[in-house]
Steps between C-alpha positions, in 0.01 A plus 500: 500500500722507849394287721575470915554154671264483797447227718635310172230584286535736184300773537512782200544885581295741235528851550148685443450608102496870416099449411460268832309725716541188776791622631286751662379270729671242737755368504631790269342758680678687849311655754741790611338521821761161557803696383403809681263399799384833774762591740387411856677728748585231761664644858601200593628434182702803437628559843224789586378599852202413614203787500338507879080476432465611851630812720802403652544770761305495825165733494610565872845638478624774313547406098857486387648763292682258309521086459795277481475243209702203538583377134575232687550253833795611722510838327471676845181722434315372805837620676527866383114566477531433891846729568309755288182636631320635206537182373301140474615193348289382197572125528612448162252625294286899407305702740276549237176592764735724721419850541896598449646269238822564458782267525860409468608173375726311746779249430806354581843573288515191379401356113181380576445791718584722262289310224181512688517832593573608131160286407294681785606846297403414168173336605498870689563650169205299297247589692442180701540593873128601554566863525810488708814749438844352536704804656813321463713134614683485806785183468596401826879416511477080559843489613798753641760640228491596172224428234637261246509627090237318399284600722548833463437499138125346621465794752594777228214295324283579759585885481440554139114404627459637837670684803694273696605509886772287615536365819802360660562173612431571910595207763319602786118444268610137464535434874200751595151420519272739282318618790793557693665754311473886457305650330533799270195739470445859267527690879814307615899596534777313455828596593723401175801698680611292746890537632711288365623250867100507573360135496260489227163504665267138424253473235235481805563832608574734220367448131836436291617817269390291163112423605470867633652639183296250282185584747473876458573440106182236452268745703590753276461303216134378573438886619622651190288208297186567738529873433493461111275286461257700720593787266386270195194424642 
């Protein structure tokens, strides 16, 4: 008989007989509810956006054709939600009780940027964004000069789920208030042409080439989406 020394006293070990039906019960018995307990979706847990329970939008101003979701803080969506007129910033989380809900993730080009923003899609993808559609990620450049490897293997990431945008790392936003600089709408021109010798004209004035280009691609996104949908319906 083996025996195990515990708190110095002998105590003897007896595996259950093959006619011991006590080995059904405790302690022989294992509730497989312990070794396999529910999954509990958790969105703080996993990373996950927050679902608005609440209109976000303003019942007095004309709703927003599309949202920018943060996937998270200092991503820059409150910044091109207001150089983009079509546009509202979500604050982080889904328009779920929006009349338009469509979004596109924002983040920075950095790793945890990058991380967050590939989280936002897949909780996109199961079905947990309240009835949102993700048209797509825009990474905002976080510095000047090239994107390093390894970050670009995370962005390709990104484009095996989703369209991305890219946009590039531009000085005058970082010395600009929000509010002070232009901004692009579906009606406005920019002149992308400019002679070379011309000084480039200030963020205030004229809506930079990249946020008109990435503009007028959103709007058509969310129009194209809108469209089908009301098709579907």
């Amino acid at each position: 008989m083996s025996t195990v020394d515990r708190d110095t006293e002998k105590i003897p070990l007896r595996p259950p007989r093959p006619d011991d039906e006590s080995h059904l019960s405790p302690p022989w018995e294992m509730d497989e509810s312990l070794l396999f307990p529910p999954r509990k979706i958790s969105a703080t847990a996993k990373g996950f956006l927050p679902v608005a329970h609440q209109q976000l939008a303003d019942p007095a101003e004309r709703a927003p054709i599309a949202w920018a979701v943060g996937a998270h803080g200092g991503a820059g969506a409150s910044t091109l939600a207001s150089v983009v007129a079509p546009m509202a910033d979500a604050g982080g989380q889904w328009p779920a009780y929006d009349q338009h809900r469509y979004c596109v993730v924002v983040c920075r080009s950095t790793w945890t940027g990058l991380d967050a923003a590939h989280s936002a899609v897949l909780q996109s993808q199961a079905g947990d964004t309240g009835g949102c559609e993700v048209l797509g990620v825009v990474i905002i450049a976080d510095a000047p000069g090239r994107t390093p490897k390894p970050l670009v293997q995370r962005e390709k990431v990104l484009e095996d789920l989703t369209h991305v945008w890219r946009v590039p790392y531009l000085p005058d936003f970082r010395v600009t208030a929000p509010d002070k600089l232009a901004v692009w709408t579906p009606a406005a021109t920019t002149d992308h042409e400019r002679k070379r010798g011309l000084r480039k004209a200030p963020a205030t004035d004229e809506v930079a080439a990249a946020i008109a280009e990435l503009g007028h691609e959103i709007f058509q996104a969310a129009f194209a989406a809108h469209t089908k949908n009301e098709k579907d319906s």
